[in-house]
TIFIDREN-735085 format. One record per residue: residue in one letter; chain; z negated, x, y negated of N, C-alpha, C, O in turn. Coordinates in pm, whole numbers, plus 32768, in hexadecimal, padded with zeros to 4 digits. Layout:
! residues N
<node 'a', 'A', <Z, X, Y>, <Z, X, Y>, <Z, X, Y>, <Z, X, Y>>
...
This chain:
! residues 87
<node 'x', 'A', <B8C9, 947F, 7E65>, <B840, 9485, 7E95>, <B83A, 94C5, 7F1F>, <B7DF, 9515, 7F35>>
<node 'x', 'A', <B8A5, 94A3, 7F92>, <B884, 94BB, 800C>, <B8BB, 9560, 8016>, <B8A3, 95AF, 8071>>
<node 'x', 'A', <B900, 9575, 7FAE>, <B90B, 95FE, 7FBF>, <B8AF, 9644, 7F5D>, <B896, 96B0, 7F93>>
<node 'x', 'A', <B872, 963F, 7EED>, <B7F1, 966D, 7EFA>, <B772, 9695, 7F52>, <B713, 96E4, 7F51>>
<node 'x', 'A', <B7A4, 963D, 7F94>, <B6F2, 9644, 7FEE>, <B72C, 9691, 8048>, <B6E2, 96E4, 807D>>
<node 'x', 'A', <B7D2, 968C, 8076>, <B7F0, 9705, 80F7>, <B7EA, 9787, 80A3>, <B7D4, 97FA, 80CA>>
<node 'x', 'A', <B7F9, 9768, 8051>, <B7C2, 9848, 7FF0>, <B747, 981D, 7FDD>, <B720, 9856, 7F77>>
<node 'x', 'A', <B6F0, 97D5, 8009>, <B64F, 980B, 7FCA>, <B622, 980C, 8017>, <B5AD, 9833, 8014>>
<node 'x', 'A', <B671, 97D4, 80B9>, <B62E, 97EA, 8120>, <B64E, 986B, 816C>, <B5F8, 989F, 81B3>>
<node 'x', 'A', <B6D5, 98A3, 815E>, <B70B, 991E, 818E>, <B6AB, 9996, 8144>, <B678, 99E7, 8192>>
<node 'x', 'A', <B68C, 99A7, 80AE>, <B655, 99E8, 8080>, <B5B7, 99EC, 80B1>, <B595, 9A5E, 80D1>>
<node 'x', 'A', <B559, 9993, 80BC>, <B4DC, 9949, 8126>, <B506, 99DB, 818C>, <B4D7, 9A4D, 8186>>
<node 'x', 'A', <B569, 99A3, 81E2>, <B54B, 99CB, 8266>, <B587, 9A80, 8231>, <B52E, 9AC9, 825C>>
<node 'x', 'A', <B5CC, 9AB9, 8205>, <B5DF, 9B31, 81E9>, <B553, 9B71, 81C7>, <B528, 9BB9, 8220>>
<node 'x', 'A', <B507, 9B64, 815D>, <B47F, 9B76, 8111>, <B41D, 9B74, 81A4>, <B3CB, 9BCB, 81C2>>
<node 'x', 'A', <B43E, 9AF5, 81F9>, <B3CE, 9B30, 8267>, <B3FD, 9B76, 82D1>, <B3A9, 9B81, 832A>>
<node 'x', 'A', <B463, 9BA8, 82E6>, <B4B6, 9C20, 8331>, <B47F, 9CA5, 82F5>, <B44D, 9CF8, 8341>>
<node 'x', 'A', <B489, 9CBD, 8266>, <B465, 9D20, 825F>, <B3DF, 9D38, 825F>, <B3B1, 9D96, 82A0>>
<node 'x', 'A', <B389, 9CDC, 820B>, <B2F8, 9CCA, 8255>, <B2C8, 9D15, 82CF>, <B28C, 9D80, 82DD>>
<node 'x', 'A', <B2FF, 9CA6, 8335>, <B2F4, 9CCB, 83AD>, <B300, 9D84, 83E1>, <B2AD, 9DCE, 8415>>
<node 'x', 'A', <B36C, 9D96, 83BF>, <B39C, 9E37, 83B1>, <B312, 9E99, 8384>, <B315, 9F0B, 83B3>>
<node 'x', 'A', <B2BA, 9E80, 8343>, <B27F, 9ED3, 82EA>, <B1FB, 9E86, 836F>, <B1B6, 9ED0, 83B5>>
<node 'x', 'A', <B1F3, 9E06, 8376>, <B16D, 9E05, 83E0>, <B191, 9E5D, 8452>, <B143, 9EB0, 8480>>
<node 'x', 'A', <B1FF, 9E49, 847A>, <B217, 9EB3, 850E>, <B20B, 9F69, 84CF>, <B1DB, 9FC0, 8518>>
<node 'x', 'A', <B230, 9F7D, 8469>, <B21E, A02E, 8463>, <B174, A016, 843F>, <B12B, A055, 848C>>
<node 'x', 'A', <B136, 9FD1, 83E9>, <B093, A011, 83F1>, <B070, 9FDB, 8491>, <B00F, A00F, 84CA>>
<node 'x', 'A', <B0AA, 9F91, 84C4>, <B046, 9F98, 854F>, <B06F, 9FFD, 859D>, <B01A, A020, 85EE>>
<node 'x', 'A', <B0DA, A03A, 85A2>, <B10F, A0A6, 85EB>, <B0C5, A12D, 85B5>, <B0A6, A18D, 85FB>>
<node 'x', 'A', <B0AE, A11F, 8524>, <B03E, A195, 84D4>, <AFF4, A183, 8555>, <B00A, A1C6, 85BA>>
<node 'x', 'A', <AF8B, A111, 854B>, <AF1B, A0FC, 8569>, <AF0A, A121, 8614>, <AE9B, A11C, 864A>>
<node 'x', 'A', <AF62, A13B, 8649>, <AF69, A166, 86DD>, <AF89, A208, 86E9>, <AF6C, A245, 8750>>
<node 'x', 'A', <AFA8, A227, 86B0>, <AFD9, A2AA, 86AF>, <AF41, A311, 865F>, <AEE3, A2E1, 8622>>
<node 'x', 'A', <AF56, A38A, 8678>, <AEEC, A42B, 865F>, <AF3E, A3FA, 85AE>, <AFAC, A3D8, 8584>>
<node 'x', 'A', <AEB5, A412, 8578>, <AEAE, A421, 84D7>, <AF3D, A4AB, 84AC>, <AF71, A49A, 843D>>
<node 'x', 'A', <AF6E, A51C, 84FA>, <AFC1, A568, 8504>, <B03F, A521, 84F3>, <B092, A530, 849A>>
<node 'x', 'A', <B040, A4DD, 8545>, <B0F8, A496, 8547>, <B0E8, A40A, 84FE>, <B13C, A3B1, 8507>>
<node 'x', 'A', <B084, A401, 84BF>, <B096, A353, 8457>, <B138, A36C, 842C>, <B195, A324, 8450>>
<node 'x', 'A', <B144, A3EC, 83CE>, <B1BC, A402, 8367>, <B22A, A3DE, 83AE>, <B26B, A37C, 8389>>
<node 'x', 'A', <B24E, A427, 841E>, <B2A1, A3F4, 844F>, <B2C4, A37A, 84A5>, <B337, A35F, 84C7>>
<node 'x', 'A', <B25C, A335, 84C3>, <B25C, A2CE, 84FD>, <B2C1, A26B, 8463>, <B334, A23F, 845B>>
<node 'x', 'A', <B259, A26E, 840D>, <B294, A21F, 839D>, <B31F, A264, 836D>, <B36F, A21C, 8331>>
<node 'x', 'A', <B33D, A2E0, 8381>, <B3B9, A2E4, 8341>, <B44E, A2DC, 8381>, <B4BF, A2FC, 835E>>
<node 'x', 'A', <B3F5, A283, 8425>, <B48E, A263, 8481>, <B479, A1E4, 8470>, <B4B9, A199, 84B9>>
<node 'x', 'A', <B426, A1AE, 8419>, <B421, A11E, 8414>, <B474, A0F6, 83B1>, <B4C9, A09D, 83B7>>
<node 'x', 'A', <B44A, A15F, 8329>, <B4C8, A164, 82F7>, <B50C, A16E, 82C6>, <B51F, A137, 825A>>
<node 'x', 'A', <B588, A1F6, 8327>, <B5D5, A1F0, 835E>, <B617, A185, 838E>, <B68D, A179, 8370>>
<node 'x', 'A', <B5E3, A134, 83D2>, <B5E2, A0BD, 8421>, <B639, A03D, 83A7>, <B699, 9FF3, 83B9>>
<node 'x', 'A', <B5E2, A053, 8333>, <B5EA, 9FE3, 82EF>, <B671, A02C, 8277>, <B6CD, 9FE2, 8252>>
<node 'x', 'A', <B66A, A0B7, 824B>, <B6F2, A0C2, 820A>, <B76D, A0DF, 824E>, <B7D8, A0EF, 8214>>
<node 'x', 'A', <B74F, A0E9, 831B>, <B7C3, A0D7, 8310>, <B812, A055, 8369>, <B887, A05C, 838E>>
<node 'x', 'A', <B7B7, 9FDF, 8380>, <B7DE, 9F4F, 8397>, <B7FE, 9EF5, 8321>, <B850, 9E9A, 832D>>
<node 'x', 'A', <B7C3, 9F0D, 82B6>, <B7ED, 9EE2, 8247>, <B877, 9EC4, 823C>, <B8B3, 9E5D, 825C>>
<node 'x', 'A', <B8B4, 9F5D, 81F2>, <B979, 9F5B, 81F0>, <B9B0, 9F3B, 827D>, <BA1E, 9F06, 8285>>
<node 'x', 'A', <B95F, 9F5E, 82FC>, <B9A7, 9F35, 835D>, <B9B5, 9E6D, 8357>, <BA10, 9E2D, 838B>>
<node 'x', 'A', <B967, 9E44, 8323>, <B974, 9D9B, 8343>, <B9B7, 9DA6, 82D9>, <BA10, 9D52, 82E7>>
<node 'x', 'A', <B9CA, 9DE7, 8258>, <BA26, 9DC9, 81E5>, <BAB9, 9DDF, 81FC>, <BB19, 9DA0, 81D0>>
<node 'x', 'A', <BAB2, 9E63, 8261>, <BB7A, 9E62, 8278>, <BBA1, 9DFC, 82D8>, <BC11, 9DCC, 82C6>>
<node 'x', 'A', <BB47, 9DC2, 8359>, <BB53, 9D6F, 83AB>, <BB04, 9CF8, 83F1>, <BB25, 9CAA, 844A>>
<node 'x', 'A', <BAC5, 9D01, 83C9>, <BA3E, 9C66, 83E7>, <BA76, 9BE3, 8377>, <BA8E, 9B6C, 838A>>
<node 'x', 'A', <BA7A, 9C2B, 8313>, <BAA1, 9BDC, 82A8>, <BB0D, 9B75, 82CC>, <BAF5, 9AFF, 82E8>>
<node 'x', 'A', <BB9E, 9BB7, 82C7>, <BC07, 9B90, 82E4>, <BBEC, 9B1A, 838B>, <BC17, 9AA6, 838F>>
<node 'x', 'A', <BBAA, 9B52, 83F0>, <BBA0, 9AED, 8442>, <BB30, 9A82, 83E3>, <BB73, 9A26, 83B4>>
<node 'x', 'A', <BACC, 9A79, 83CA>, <BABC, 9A07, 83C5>, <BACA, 99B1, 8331>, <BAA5, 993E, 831D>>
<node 'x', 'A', <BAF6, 99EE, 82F0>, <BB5D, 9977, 828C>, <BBBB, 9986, 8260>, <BBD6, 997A, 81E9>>
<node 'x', 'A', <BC2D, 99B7, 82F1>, <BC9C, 999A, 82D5>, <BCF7, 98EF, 82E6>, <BCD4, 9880, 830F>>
<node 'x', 'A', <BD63, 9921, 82B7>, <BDBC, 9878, 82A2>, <BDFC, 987D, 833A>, <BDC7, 9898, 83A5>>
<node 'x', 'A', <BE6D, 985F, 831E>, <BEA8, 9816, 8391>, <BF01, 98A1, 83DA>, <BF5F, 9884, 8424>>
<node 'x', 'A', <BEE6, 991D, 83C6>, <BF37, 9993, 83FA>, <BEDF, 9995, 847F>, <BE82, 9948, 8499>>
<node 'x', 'A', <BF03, 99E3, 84BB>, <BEE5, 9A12, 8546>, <BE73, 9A5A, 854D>, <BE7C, 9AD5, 854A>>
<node 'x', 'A', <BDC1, 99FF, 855C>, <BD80, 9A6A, 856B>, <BD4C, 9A80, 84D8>, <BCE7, 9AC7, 84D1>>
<node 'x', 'A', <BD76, 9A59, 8473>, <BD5D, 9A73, 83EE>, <BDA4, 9AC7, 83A7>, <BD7C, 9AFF, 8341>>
<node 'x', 'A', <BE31, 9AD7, 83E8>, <BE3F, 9B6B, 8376>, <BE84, 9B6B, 830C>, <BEBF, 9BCF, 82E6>>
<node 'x', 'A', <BE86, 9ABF, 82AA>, <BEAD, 9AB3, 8234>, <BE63, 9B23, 81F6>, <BEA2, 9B70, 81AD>>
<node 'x', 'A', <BDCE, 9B38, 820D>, <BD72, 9B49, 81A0>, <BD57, 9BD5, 81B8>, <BD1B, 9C17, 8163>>
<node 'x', 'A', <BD86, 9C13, 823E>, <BD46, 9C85, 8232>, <BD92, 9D02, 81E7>, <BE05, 9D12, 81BC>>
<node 'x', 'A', <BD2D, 9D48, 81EA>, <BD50, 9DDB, 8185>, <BDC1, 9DF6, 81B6>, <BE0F, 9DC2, 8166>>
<node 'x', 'A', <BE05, 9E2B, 8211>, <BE76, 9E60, 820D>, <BEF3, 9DEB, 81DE>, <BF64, 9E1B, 81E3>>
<node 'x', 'A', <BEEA, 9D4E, 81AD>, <BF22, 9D32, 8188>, <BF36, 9D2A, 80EE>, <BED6, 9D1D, 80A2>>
<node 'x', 'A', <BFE5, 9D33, 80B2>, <BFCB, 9D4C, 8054>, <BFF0, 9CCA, 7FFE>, <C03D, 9CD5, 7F9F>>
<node 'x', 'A', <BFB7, 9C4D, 8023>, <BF87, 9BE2, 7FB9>, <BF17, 9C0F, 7FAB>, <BEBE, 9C2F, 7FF9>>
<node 'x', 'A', <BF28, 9C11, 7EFD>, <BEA4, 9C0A, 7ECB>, <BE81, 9CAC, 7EAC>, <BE57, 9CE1, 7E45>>
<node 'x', 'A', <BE99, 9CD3, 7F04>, <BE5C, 9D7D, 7EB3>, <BEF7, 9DCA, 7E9E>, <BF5A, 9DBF, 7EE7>>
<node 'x', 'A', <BEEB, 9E07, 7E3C>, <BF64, 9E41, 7DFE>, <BF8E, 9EAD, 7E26>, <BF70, 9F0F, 7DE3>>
<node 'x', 'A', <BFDF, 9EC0, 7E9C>, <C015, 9F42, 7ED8>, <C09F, 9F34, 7EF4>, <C0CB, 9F85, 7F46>>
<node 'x', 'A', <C0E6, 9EEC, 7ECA>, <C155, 9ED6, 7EEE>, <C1D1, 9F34, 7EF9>, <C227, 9F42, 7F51>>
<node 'x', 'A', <C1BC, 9F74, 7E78>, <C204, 9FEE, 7E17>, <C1C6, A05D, 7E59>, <C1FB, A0C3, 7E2C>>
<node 'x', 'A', <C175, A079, 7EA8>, <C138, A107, 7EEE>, <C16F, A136, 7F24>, <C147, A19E, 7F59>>
């Protein structure tokens, strides 16, 4: 149970991160000459495809890693768990 509710609450707070993301580019529209809306929204994101993989190769690993240093049972360049061994 108590780890249910920590994934339904991590997922909660992800869903209003990105939320949030999309209120900050239309209000940034909304300040800016009708000319640069496009780009206003398309460093937003920018913004959002490329923090994404960045918290996936390293945000991740810090915050639910085990008992390694910092987290780095879990992160991508380690190879528990993802199959690169033989590369």
């Amino acid at each position: 149970m108590f780890s249910s509710v920590n994934t339904c609450w991590t997922l909660v707070g992800a869903f209003l991160v990105y939320f949030m993301q999309a209120g900050f580019a239309l209000c940034e529209a909304g300040f800016t000459r009708a000319k640069n809306t496009g780009n206003i929204l398309m460093k937003n994101m920018m913004d959002f495809c490329i923090g994404t993989p960045c918290y996936w190769l390293i945000g991740f690993g810090l915050m639910f890693g085990g008992t390694g240093k910092s987290g780095a049972k879990v992160y991508v360049q380690s190879t528990q768990g993802i199959h690169f061994e033989d590369v």
